[in-house]
C-alpha positions as CSV (number, residue, x, y, z in Angstrom):
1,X,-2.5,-24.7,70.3
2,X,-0.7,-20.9,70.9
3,X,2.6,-22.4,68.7
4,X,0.6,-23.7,66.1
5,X,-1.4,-20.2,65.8
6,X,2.0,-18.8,66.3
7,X,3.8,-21.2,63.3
8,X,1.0,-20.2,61.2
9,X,-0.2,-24.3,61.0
10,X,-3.3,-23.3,62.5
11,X,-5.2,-19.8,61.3
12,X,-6.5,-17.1,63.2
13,X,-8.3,-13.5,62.4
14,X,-5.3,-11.4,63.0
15,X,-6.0,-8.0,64.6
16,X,-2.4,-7.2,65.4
17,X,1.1,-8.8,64.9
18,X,4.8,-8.0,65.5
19,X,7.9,-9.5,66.1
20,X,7.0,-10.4,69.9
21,X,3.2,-10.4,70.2
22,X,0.3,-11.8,68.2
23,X,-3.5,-10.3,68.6
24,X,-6.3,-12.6,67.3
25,X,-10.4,-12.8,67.5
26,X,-11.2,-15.3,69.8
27,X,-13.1,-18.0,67.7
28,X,-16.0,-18.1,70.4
29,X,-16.3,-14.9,71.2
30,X,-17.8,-14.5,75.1
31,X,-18.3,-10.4,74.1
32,X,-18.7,-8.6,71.0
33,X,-15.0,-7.4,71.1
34,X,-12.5,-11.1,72.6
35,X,-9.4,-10.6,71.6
36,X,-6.5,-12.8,72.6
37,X,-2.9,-11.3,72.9
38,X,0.1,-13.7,73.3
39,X,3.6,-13.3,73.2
40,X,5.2,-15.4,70.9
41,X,7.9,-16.4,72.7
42,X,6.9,-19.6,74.3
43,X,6.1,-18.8,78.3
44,X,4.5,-22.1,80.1
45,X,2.9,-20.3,82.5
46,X,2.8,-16.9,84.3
47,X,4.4,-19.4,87.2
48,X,7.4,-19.9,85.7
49,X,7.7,-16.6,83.9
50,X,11.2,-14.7,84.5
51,X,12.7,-11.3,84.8
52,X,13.9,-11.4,81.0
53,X,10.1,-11.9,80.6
54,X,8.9,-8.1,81.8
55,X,9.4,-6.4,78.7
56,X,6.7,-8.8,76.4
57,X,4.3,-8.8,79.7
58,X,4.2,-5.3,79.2
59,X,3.9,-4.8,75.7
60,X,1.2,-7.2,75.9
61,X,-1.3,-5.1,78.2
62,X,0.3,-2.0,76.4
63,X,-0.9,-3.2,72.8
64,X,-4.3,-4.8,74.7
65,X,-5.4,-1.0,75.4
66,X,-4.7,0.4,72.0
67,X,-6.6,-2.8,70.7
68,X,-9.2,-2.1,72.8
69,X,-9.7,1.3,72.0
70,X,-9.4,0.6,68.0
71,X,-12.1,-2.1,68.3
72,X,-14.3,-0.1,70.1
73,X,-13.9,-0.1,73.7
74,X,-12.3,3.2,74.4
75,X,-13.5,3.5,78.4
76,X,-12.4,0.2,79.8
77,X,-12.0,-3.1,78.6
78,X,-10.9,-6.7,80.8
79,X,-7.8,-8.7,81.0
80,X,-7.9,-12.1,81.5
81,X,-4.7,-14.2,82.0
82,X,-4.2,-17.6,82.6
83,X,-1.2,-18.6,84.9
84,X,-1.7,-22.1,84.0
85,X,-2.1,-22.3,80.2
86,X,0.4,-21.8,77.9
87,X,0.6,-17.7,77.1
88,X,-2.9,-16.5,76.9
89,X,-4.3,-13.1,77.5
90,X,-7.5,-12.6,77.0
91,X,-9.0,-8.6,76.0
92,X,-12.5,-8.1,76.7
93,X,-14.0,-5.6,75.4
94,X,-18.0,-4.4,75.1
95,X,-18.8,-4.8,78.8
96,X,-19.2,-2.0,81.7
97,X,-15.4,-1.5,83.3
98,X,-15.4,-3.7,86.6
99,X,-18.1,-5.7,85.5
100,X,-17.6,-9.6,85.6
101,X,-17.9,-11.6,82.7
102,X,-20.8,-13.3,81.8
């Protein structure tokens, strides 16, 4: 579903794009702030991830900060990935730092 989001065949609420990542509101947002950051560059999973893959890991929790802060969430927010899903990072923001999720 990320590549089709990614291709533009399926839409999203874009909050941030460039030429290696893609923020979006999650469309069942578990917090008032759920913003998904992905890199667009196809990565299976965090399993099989790679060295040449650093540089877009990073950006991705760099960007999922500023996000954070612009959307509201300037103390803390939560990362979420999923090593088994295609490349899915999840930003939650609106909850107490070190809280779990709901």
């Amino acid at each position: 579903i990320f590549c089709k989001i990614v291709d533009g065949k399926i839409p999203a609420k874009k909050v941030y794009e460039d030429e290696d990542i893609l923020a979006f509101n999650d469309i069942s947002p578990a917090r008032p702030v759920h913003v998904l950051v992905i890199p667009k560059k196809h990565i299976t999973s965090l399993a099989t991830a790679s060295a040449d893959d650093t540089l877009v890991l990073g950006q991705i929790l760099a960007k999922a900060n500023e996000i954070a802060v612009s959307q509201g969430s300037p103390d803390g927010f939560r990362v979420i990935t999923s090593g088994c899903m295609h490349h899915h990072r999840r930003g939650r923001c609106g909850q107490r730092p070190g809280s779990l999720p709901a």
